[in-house]
N, C-alpha and C positions, 0 to 999 in steps of 0.2 A: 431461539433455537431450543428445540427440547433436550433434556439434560441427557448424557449419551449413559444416564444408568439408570435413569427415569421410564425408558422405553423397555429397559431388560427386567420388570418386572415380568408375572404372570401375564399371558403365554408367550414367553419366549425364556425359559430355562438353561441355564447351561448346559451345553450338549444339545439343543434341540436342531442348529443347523450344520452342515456338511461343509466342512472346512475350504474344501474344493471345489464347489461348486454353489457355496453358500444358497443351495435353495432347502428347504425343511425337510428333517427326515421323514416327519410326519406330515400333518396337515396344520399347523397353527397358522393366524396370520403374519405375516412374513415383518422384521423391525421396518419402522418409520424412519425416515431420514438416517440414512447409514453414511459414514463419511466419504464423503466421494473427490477429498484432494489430499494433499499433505495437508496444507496450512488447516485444513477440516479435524483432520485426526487428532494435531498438535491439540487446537481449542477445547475438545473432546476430551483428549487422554488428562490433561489439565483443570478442565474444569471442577470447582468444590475443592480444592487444594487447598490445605490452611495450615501455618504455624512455620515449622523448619522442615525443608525439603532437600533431600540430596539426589542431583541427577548426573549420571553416570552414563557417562560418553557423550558427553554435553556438543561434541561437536565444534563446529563453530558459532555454536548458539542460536540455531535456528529458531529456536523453542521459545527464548528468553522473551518474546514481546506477548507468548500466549499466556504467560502467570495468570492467575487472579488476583485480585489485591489481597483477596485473604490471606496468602502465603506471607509469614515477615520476612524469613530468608531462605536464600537459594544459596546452599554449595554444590557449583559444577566443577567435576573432576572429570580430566579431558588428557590422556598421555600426549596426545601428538601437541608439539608444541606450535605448529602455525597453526594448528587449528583453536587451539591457547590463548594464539593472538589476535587471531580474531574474534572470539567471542567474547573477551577482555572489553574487546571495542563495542561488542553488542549487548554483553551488561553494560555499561555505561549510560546506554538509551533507555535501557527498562525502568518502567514503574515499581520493579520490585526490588530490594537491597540484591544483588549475584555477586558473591565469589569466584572467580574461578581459578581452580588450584591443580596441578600435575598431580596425579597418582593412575593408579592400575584398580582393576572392579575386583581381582583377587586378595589384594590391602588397602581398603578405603582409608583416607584420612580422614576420621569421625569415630568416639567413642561410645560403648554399647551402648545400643536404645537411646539413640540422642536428638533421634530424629521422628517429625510426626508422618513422613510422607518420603518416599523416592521414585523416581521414574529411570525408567531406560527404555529407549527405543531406536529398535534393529541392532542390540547391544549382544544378546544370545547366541547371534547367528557368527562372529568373528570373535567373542574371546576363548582364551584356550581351553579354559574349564566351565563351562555352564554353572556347572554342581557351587563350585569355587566363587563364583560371581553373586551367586544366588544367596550362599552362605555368609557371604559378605552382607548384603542387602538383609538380609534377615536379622546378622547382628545388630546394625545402626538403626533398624527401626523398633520405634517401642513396642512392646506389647499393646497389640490394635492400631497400629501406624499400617496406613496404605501403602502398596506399590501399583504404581499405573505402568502401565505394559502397553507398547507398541512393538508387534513383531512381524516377521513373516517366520511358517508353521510349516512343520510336514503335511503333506496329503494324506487326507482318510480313505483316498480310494487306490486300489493297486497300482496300475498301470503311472497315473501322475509319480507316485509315491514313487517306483520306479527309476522311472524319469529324473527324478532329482536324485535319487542314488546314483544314478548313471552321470549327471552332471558335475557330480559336488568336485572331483579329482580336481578341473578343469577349471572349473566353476571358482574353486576357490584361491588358485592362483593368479587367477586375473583378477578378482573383485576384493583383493585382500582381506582374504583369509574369511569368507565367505561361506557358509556351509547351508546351503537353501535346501536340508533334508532336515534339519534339527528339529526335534518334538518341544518349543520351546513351552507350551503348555503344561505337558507332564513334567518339564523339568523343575516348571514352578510351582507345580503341587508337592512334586517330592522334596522338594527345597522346606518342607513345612508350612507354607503358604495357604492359604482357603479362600479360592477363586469363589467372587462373591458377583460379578459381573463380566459377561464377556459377547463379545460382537464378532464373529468371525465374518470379512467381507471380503472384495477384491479390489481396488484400482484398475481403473479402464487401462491405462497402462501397459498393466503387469498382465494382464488376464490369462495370458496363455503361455507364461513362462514361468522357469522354477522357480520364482520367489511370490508367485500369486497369492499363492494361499496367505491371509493373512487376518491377524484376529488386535484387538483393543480390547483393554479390561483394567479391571480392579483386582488387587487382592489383599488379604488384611494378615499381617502377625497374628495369630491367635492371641489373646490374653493370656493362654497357658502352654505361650510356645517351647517346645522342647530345644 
């Protein structure tokens, strides 16, 4: 499978396609093999992963059998505690050492820069503070430590955009605490972050509802992060 930041070389630049409708602003040719399941994205957002990882809102562990072997270890920090319980049970199967420990994305259990790598995904869209989650992840990772990003994104075009204004009220009572209008891209640039890879696509799915819009990426601590 080609590597999912191998294909985002030249032409296909950040920013080059439409969040919502993922076809090109312009004319380049369009990415190769774009993920087209869960289990696809997980393999993806994972892939090239090496050293100490912390991932944040681990879930029930869905993730845990996509590691690489390059990772030596995984801290998953996960509040809800059945979902604790289970992933417990599903690091125990993985190839890779997993932790998993109770905390919140706004006080990570991990000391600065202690880590080479984090992930979260669909983690932006339900906690309280974006900004607060972000700043969190940016402390635990070194200077040049990656975060792999799975989200669903605002709409770049009015009307969709809208649309999920109009549904988040609703929206996020039912889907706990759920907010399918969130810019989670800009949040992670303003976070200090430097998005160095990114794939905005859709699930057949989702295609025509507020959580469509959705993007996978990289992004790196600076080495001279503020």
């Amino acid at each position: 499978m080609p590597g999912l930041f191998d294909e985002l070389r030249s032409p296909w630049p950040y920013g080059a396609f439409s969040f919502y409708t993922s076809r090109p602003r312009s004319r380049p040719p369009r990415p190769r093999n774009r993920p087209s399941s869960p289990a696809e994205v997980l393999e993806r957002l994972l892939e090239g992963l090496r050293g100490q990882v912390i991932e944040v809102g681990s879930g029930n562990g869905v993730s845990f059998s996509h590691y690489p072997f390059g990772v030596d270890e995984v801290l998953a920090v996960e509040p809800n505690a059945l979902y604790r319980r289970r992933a417990v049970k599903a690091a125990a199967m993985s190839y890779v050492p997993i932790e998993v420990v109770p905390g919140h994305a706004n006080s990570l259990p991990a000391p600065n820069a202690s880590k080479d790598g984090a992930v979260i995904s669909l983690l932006l869209c339900t906690v309280a503070s974006p900004a607060e989650a972000l700043a969190e992840l940016h402390r635990v990772l070194r200077p040049g430590g990656e975060l792999r990003f799975y989200e669903h994104v605002r709409a770049d075009r009015p009307f969709p955009a809208w649309m999920q204004d109009t549904i988040t009220p609703l929206w996020q009572r039912c889907f706990r605490g759920c907010h399918p209008n969130r810019d989670a891209v800009s949040a992670i640039e303003e976070a200090g972050f430097e998005i160095v890879a990114i794939i905005p696509f859709m699930l057949s799915w989702a295609r025509f509802g507020p959580i469509a819009p959705r993007v996978i990426g990289r992004a790196i601590r600076p080495e001279s992060a503020r």
